[in-house]
DODREN-251615 format. One line per field, with one value per residue: residue in three letters; y, x, z of N, C-alpha, C in turn. Coordinates in nm, 2 decimals. Layout:
BEGIN
r: [Ala ...];
n.y: [Y ...];
n.x: [X ...];
n.z: [Z ...];
ca.y: [Y ...];
ca.x: [X ...];
ca.z: [Z ...];
c.y: [Y ...];
c.x: [X ...];
c.z: [Z ...];
% end
This chain:
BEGIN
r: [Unk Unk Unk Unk Unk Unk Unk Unk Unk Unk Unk Unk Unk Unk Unk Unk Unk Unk Unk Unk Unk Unk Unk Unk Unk Unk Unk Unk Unk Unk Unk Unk Unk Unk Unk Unk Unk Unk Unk Unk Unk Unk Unk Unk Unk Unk Unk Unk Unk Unk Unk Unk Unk Unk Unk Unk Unk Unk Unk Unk Unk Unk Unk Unk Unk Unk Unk Unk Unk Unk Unk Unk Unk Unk Unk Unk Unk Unk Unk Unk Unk Unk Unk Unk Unk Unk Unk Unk Unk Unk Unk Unk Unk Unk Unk Unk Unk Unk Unk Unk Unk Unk Unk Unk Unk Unk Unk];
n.y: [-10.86 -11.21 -11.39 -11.62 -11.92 -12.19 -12.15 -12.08 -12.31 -12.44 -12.40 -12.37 -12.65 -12.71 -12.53 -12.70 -12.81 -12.65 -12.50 -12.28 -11.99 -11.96 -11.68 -11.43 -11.17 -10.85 -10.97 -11.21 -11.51 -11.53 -11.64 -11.69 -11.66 -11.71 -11.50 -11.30 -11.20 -11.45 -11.50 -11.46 -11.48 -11.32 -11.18 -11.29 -11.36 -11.43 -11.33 -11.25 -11.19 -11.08 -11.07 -10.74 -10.66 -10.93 -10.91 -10.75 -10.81 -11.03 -10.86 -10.84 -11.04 -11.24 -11.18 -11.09 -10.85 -10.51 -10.54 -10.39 -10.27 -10.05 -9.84 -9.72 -9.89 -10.18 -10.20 -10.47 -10.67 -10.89 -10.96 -11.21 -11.33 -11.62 -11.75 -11.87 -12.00 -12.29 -12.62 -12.67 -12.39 -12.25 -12.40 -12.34 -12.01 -12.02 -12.12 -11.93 -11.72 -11.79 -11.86 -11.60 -11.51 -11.69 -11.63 -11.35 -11.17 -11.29 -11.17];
n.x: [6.99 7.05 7.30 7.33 7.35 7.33 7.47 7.69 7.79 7.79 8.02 8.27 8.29 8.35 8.59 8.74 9.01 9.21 9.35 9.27 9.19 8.90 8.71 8.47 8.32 8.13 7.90 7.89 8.07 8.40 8.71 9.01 9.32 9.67 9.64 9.51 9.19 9.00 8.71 8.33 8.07 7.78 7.48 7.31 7.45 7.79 8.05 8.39 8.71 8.87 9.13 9.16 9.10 8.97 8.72 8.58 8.52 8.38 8.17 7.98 7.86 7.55 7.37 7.58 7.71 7.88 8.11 7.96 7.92 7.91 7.89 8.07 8.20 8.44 8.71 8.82 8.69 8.37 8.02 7.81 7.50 7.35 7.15 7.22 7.39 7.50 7.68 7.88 7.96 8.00 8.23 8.40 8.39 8.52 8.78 8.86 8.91 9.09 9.35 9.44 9.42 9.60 9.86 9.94 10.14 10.22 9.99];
n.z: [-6.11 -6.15 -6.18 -6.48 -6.42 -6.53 -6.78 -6.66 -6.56 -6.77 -6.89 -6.72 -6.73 -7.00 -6.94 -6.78 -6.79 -6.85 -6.65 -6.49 -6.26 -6.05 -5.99 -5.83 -6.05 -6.15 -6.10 -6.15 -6.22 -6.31 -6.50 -6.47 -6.64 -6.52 -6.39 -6.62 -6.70 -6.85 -6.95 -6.82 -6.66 -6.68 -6.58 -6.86 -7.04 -7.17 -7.17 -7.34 -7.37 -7.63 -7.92 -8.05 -8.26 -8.36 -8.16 -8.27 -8.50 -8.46 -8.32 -8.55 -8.61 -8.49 -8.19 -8.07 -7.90 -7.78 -7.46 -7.23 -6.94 -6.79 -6.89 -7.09 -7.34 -7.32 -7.52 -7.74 -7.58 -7.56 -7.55 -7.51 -7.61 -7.39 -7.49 -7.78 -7.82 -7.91 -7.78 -8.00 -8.08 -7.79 -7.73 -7.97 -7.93 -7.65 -7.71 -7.91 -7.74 -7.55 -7.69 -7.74 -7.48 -7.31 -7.36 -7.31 -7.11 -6.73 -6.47];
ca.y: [-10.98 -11.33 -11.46 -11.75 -12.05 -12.33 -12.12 -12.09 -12.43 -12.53 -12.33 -12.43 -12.77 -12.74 -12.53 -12.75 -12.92 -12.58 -12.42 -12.16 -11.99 -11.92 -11.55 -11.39 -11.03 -10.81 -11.00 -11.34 -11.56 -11.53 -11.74 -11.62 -11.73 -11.64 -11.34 -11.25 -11.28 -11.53 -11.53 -11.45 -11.54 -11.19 -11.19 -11.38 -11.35 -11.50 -11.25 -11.35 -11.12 -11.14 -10.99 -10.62 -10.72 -11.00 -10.87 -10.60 -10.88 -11.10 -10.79 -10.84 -11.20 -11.21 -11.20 -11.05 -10.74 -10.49 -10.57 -10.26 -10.31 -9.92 -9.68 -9.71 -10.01 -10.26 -10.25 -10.64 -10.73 -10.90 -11.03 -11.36 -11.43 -11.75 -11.88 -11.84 -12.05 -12.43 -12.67 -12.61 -12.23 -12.22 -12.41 -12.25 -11.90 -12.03 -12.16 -11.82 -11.66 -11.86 -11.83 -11.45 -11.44 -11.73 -11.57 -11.28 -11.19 -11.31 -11.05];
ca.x: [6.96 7.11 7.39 7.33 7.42 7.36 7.58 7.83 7.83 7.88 8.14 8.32 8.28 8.42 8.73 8.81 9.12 9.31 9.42 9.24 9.14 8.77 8.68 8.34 8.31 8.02 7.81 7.87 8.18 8.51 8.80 9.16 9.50 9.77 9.58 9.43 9.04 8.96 8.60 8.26 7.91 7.70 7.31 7.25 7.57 7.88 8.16 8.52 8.82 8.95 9.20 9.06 9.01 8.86 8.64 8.52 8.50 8.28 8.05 7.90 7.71 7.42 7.35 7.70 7.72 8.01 8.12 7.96 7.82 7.93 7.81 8.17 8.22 8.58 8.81 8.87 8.56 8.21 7.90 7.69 7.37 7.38 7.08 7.28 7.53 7.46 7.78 7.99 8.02 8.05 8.37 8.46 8.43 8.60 8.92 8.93 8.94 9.20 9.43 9.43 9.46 9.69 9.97 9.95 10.23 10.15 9.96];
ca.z: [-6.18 -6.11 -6.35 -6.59 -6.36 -6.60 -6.86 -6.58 -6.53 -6.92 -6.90 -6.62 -6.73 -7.13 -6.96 -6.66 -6.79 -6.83 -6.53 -6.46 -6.20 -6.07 -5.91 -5.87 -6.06 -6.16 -6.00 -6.16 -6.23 -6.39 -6.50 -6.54 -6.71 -6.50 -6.36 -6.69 -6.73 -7.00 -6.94 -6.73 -6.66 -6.66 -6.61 -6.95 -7.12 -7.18 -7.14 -7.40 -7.38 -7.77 -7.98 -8.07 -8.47 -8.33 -8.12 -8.36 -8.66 -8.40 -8.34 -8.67 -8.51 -8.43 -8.03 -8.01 -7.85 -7.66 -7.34 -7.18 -6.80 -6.73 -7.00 -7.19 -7.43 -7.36 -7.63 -7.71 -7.52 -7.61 -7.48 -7.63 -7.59 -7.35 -7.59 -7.92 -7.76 -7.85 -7.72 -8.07 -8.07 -7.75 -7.75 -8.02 -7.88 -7.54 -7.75 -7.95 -7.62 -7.48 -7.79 -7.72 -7.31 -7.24 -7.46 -7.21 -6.97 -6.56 -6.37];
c.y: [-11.08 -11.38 -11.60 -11.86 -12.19 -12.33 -12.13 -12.21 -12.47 -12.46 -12.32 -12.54 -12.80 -12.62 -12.62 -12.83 -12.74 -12.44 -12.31 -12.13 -11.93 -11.76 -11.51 -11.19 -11.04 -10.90 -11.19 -11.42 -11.54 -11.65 -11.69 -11.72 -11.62 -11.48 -11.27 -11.31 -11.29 -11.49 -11.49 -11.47 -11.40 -11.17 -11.29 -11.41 -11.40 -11.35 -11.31 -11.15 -11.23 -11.05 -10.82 -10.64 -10.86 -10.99 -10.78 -10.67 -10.96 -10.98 -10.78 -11.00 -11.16 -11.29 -11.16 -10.87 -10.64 -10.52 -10.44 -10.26 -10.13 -9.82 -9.68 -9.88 -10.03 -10.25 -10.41 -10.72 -10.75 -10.94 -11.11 -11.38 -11.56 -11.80 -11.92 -11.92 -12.22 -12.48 -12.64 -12.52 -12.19 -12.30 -12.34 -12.11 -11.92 -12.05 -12.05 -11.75 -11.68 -11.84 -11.68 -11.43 -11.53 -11.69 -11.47 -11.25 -11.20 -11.17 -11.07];
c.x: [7.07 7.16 7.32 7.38 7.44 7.47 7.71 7.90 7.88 8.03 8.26 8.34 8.43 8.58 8.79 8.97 9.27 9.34 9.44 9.20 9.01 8.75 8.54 8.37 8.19 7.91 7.78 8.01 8.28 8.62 8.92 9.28 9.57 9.77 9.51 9.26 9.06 8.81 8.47 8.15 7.85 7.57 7.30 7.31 7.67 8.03 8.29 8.59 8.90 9.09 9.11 9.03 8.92 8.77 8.52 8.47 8.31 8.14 7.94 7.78 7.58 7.39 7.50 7.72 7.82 8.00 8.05 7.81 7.81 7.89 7.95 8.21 8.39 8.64 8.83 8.76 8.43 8.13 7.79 7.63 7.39 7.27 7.08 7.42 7.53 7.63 7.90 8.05 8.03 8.21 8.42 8.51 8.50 8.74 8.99 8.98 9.06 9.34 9.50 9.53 9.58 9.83 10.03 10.04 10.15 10.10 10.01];
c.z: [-6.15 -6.22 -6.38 -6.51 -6.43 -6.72 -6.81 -6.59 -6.67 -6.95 -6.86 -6.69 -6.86 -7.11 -6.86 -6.64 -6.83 -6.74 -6.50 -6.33 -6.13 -5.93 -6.00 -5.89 -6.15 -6.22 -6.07 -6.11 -6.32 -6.39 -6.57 -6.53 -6.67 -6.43 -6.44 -6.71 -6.84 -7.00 -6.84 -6.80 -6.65 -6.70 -6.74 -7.04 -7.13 -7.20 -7.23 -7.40 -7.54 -7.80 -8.04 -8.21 -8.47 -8.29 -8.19 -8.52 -8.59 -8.37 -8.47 -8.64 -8.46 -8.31 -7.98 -8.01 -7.77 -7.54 -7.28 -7.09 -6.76 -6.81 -7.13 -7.21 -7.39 -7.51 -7.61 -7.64 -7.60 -7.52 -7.56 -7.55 -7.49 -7.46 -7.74 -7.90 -7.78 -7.76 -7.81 -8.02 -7.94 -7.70 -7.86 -8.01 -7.74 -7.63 -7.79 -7.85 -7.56 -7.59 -7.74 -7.59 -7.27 -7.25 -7.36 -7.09 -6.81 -6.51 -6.20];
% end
Protein backbone atom coordinates (compact mmCIF):
# COMPACT_ATOMS: atom_id res chain seq x y z
CA UNK A 1 0.00 0.00 0.00
CA UNK A 2 1.03 3.59 -0.98
CA UNK A 3 1.77 6.10 1.85
CA UNK A 4 -0.55 9.08 2.62
CA UNK A 5 0.95 11.76 0.19
CA UNK A 6 -1.34 14.60 0.89
CA UNK A 7 -0.64 13.78 4.76
CA UNK A 8 3.02 13.78 3.75
CA UNK A 9 2.71 16.88 2.21
CA UNK A 10 0.80 18.69 5.30
CA UNK A 11 3.42 17.65 7.04
CA UNK A 12 6.24 18.65 5.32
CA UNK A 13 4.73 21.85 4.83
CA UNK A 14 3.79 22.75 8.93
CA UNK A 15 7.58 21.44 9.66
CA UNK A 16 9.50 23.21 6.93
CA UNK A 17 11.06 26.01 8.88
CA UNK A 18 12.93 23.54 11.21
CA UNK A 19 15.79 21.85 9.88
CA UNK A 20 15.13 18.76 9.24
CA UNK A 21 16.01 16.32 7.26
CA UNK A 22 13.83 14.24 4.64
CA UNK A 23 14.59 10.19 4.11
CA UNK A 24 12.30 7.59 2.67
CA UNK A 25 11.60 4.47 5.25
CA UNK A 26 9.08 1.70 5.52
CA UNK A 27 7.91 2.55 2.48
CA UNK A 28 6.94 6.15 3.07
CA UNK A 29 8.74 9.37 4.34
CA UNK A 30 10.58 10.36 7.26
CA UNK A 31 11.97 13.46 8.92
CA UNK A 32 14.99 13.61 11.34
CA UNK A 33 16.64 16.04 13.95
CA UNK A 34 20.10 15.69 13.82
CA UNK A 35 19.83 11.96 12.81
CA UNK A 36 17.00 11.28 15.08
CA UNK A 37 13.49 10.46 13.45
CA UNK A 38 10.97 12.97 14.39
CA UNK A 39 8.34 11.81 12.23
CA UNK A 40 6.80 9.49 9.16
CA UNK A 41 4.18 9.15 6.65
CA UNK A 42 3.02 5.23 6.78
CA UNK A 43 0.14 3.90 4.53
CA UNK A 44 -2.55 6.10 6.33
CA UNK A 45 -0.85 7.10 9.39
CA UNK A 46 1.20 9.66 10.83
CA UNK A 47 4.08 8.14 12.64
CA UNK A 48 5.43 10.69 16.11
CA UNK A 49 8.41 9.45 18.16
CA UNK A 50 7.28 10.76 21.92
CA UNK A 51 8.45 10.58 25.38
CA UNK A 52 7.46 6.86 26.63
CA UNK A 53 4.71 8.42 29.29
CA UNK A 54 3.73 10.25 26.56
CA UNK A 55 3.34 8.00 24.21
CA UNK A 56 1.44 5.57 26.42
CA UNK A 57 -0.82 8.67 27.90
CA UNK A 58 -1.52 9.53 23.97
CA UNK A 59 -2.65 5.77 23.44
CA UNK A 60 -5.69 6.35 25.23
CA UNK A 61 -6.95 8.80 21.85
CA UNK A 62 -9.01 7.83 19.76
CA UNK A 63 -7.32 6.76 16.30
CA UNK A 64 -4.09 6.46 18.20
CA UNK A 65 -2.54 3.28 18.03
CA UNK A 66 1.30 1.58 18.71
CA UNK A 67 3.83 2.01 16.32
CA UNK A 68 3.93 -1.64 15.30
CA UNK A 69 4.73 -2.38 11.40
CA UNK A 70 6.75 -5.76 12.62
CA UNK A 71 4.66 -7.79 15.06
CA UNK A 72 6.49 -6.02 18.18
CA UNK A 73 5.12 -2.60 19.41
CA UNK A 74 7.99 0.65 19.72
CA UNK A 75 8.35 1.84 23.07
CA UNK A 76 7.78 5.82 22.71
CA UNK A 77 6.14 5.25 19.37
CA UNK A 78 2.48 5.94 17.86
CA UNK A 79 0.46 5.90 14.98
CA UNK A 80 -2.57 8.55 14.06
CA UNK A 81 -5.16 8.12 11.95
CA UNK A 82 -4.35 10.63 9.03
CA UNK A 83 -8.30 11.37 9.11
CA UNK A 84 -8.38 12.32 12.89
CA UNK A 85 -5.81 14.69 12.10
CA UNK A 86 -7.52 18.17 11.29
CA UNK A 87 -4.64 21.18 10.92
CA UNK A 88 -4.70 22.01 14.96
CA UNK A 89 -3.84 18.59 16.35
CA UNK A 90 -1.81 17.98 13.92
CA UNK A 91 0.55 20.74 14.78
CA UNK A 92 0.00 20.02 17.95
CA UNK A 93 1.20 16.39 17.85
CA UNK A 94 4.20 17.55 15.41
CA UNK A 95 5.42 20.11 18.24
CA UNK A 96 4.99 17.37 21.12
CA UNK A 97 7.15 15.27 18.92
CA UNK A 98 9.71 17.75 18.42
CA UNK A 99 9.94 18.76 22.16
CA UNK A 100 11.03 15.15 22.78
CA UNK A 101 13.53 14.37 19.61
CA UNK A 102 15.22 17.65 19.17
CA UNK A 103 16.66 17.50 22.84
CA UNK A 104 18.34 14.21 21.69
CA UNK A 105 22.06 13.88 21.34
CA UNK A 106 23.50 13.92 17.25
CA UNK A 107 23.36 10.52 15.64
Amino acid sequence: MAYDEKLDVRVTAAIADWGTTRKRMFGGTCHLINGNMLRDVYKNFLILRLAEEAANEALKRPGVKPFDVTGKPMKGWVMIEANTLDQASLLKWLKRCRLFVAPLPPK
